[in-house]
N, C-alpha and C positions, 0 to 999 in steps of 0.2 A: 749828259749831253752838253753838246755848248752851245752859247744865248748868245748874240753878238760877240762870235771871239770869248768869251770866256767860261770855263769845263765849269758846271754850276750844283750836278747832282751826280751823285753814286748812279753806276751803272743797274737798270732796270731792264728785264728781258720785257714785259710788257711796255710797248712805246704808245699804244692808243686801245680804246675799245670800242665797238661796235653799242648799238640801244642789247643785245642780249649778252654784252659781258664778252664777247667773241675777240679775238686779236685779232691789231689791226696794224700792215707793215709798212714803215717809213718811207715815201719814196725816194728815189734817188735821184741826187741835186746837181749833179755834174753831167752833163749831157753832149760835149765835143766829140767827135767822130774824128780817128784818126783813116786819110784817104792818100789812094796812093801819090795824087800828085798836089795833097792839101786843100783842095775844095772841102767847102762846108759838107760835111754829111744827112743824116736824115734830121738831126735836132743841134742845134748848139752852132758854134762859130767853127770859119773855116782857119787855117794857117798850121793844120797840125799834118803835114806830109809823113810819109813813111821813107823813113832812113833808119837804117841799120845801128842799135845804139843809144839812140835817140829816146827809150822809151822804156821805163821800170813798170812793173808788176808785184805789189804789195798782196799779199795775200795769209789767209789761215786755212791751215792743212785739218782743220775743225770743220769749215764753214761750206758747204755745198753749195754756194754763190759762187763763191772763190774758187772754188774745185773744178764749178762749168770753166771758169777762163783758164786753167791752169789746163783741163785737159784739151783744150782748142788749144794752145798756145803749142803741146804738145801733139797733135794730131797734125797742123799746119805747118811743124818744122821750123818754128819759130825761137827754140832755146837761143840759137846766139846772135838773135833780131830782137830780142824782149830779154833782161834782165829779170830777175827777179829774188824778192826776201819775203821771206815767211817769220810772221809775227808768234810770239808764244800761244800756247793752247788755252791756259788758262786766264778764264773774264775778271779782269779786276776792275774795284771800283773805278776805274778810269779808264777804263775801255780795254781795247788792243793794245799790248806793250811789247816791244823789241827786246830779245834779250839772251842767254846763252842757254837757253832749254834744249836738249837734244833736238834737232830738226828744225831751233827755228835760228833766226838771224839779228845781232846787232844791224844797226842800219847805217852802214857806214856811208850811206851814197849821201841823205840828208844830215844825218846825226844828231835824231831826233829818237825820245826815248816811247811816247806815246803815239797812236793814231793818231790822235786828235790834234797833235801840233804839225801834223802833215796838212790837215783841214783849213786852220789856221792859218798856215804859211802862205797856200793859194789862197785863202781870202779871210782876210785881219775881221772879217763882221761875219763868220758863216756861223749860222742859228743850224742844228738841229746835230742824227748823231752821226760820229765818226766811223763808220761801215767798211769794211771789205766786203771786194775788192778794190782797189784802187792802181787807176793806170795813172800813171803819173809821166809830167815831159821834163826833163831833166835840163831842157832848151829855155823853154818858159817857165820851170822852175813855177809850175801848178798843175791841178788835177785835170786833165784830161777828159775822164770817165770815172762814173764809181757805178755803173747800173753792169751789173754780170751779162745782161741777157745781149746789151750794145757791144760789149768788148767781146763778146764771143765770136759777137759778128764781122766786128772786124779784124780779127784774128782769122776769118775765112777769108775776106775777101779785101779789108782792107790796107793789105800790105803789099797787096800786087804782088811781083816776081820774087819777092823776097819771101812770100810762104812757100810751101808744099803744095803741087796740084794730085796729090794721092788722097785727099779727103775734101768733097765738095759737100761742107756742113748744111746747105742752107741750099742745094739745086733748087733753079726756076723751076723746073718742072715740077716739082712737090712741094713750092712752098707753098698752096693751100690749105692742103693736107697737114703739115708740119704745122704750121699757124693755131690751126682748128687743135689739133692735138697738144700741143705745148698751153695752148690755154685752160685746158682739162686738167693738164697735169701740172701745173702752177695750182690753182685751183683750189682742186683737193687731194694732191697729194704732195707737190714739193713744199707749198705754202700749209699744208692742211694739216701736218703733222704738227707742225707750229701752232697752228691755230687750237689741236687739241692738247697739246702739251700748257700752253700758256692760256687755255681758257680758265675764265673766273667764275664762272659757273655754271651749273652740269647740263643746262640746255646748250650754253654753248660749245662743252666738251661730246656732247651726244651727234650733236648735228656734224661737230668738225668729223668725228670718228668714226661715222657713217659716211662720211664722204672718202675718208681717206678709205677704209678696206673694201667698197665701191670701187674706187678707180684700180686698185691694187685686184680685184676678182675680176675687173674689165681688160685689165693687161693681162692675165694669166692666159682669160680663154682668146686675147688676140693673139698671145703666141704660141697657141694650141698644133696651128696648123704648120707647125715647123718652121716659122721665118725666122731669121737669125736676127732682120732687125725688125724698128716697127714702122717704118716709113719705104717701102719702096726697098731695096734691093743693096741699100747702101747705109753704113752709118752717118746719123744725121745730125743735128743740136738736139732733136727731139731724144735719141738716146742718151745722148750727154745730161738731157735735164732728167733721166728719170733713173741713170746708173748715179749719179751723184745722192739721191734719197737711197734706193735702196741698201747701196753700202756700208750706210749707216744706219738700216734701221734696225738689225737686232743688236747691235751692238749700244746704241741708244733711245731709238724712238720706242721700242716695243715698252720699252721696263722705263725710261725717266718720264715719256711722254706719255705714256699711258696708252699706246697704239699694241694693246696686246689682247687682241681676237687671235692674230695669226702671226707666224714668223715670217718672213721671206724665205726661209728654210723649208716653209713647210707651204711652199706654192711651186712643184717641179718644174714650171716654164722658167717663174723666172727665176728661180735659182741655175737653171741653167743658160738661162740668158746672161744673168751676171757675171758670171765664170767665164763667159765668150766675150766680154765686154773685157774684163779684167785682161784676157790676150790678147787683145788687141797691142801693138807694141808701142809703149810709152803711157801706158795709162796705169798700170801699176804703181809705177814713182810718185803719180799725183794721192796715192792714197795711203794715210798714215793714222793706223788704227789706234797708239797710243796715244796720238796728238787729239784725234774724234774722242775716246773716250776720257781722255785728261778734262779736254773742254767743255763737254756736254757735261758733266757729274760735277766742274766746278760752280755752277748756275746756281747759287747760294737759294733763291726762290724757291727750288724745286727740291734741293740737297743741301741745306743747310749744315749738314755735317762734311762733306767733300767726300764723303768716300765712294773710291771709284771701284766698280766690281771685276773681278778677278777676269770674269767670265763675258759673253759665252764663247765656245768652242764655236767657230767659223768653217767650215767646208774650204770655204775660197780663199780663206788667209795662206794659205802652202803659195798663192801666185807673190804675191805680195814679198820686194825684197828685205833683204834682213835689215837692211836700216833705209825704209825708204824717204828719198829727196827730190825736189824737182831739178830734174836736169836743167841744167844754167845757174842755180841758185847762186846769190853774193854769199860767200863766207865770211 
């Protein structure tokens, strides 16, 4: 992480722990809102308007943080309104690195080799770790936003006439409902898979993994009764926050993390939920299974030898293109 400005330890998948050993996630330090006519948003300063250009998208095609904003950014119609690079898969001891791995990106817009010297650049004393995603303003020449769940949302609504009106991520009329359920599914299952993979010991791996195949047998029978999505009648962030875990999880939560009661394969709602998710058009590109399983299996903590496994065989990979990218990517 870095201490005032300077990278002081080898990267660590555990960043804190709870009194039973439990992981505990860093929060996120960047809080501007980008709006359509540059008023303040809901946390941070105002002066960040929405123009066309104006605005880079860092991300890892690993990270299901990074995946929520990648797929709002595509759902809103936003490719050639948001730039965007995608950092290598594999975690090295200094974090996030830029480089020429199939699918990800030199960073030619800063031309910088690590995250963390992007953190640095907006702020020469920033304490803690250097995270994707990151929206970055290329005007001000600092970070913006680094909280996934803020930039999704203004990827819905904060770009005014310059997104898509085909996808209302966040409707009034169900943002209760959405609220209440996004909090469940942070909880124990987006956050909770984490929390059972990186517990430190086994009350707090029991309790994380009870909670995640919990919410995971609570979605199945909510989409028992045929709905296509889980909010209301429309795709919403809440499906964004819970296609972004599942698509990862037999590929590595089942087997690295230790979330193997069940497969996602082997729960029919939502293995066919997922498949209806994946057609949706443009969310495919956002999902790249060598980059997830490069990343996940490089987590020296957990796999100290690297090796990444062959398998398993996926149902839903046939949607997925043969070399997928996000649309708009910097080359």
């Amino acid at each position: 992480m870095l201490v005032d400005g300077q990278w002081v330890e080898n990267w660590q998948p555990v960043q804190a722990k709870d009194s039973k050993g439990g992981f505990v996630r860093q929060m996120s330090s960047f809080r501007n809102w980008v709006t359509p006519d540059g008023s303040p948003g809901p946390t941070g300063d105002g002066g960040f308007a929405a123009i066309k250009g104006r605005y880079h998208l860092y991300v890892a095609l690993i990270c299901p943080w990074a995946s929520r904003t990648l797929m709002a950014r595509s759902l809103k119609g936003l490719e050639d309104v948001v730039s965007v690079s995608v950092v290598e898969p594999t975690l090295t001891d200094q974090g996030w690195r830029f480089g020429d791995y199939p699918g990800a990106d030199i960073d030619t817009l800063n031309g910088v080799t690590w995250m963390h010297e992007l953190y640095t650049r907006a702020d020469s004393h920033y304490t803690g770790r250097a995270t994707v995603p990151v929206l970055w303003d290329t005007e001000k020449q600092t970070i913006v936003n680094n909280e996934s769940a803020d930039i999704v949302r203004m990827f819905n609504s904060g770009f005014g006439t310059l997104a898509s009106s085909n996808h209302d991520l966040y409707p009034e009329a169900l943002r209760g409902e959405i609220d209440i359920l996004n909090d469940g599914l942070y909880a124990q299952l987006n956050n909770g898979v984490y929390r059972t993979g990186f517990a430190t010991t086994q009350l707090a791996y029991e309790e994380a993994f009870a909670g995640v195949f919990d919410m995971l047998d609570r979605l199945e029978e909510r989409l028992s009764s045929g709905a296509s999505w889980l909010v209301g009648e429309q795709l919403t962030e809440s499906d964004i926050r819970l296609f972004v875990t599942l698509v990862r999880f037999d590929a590595a939560y089942h087997g690295l993390f230790k979330c193997n009661r069940r497969r996602i394969a082997d729960y029919p709602n939502l293995s066919r939920y997922l498949e209806r998710v994946l057609g949706v058009r443009g969310v495919a590109e956002t999902v790249n299974l060598d980059h997830i399983k490069r990343g996940y299996y490089s987590i020296k903590a957990l796999n100290p030898n690297g090796i990444v496994p062959l398998g398993p065989d996926l149902a839903w990979a046939s949607y997925l293109p043969p070399t997928p990218r996000p649309s708009g990517a910097v080359a």
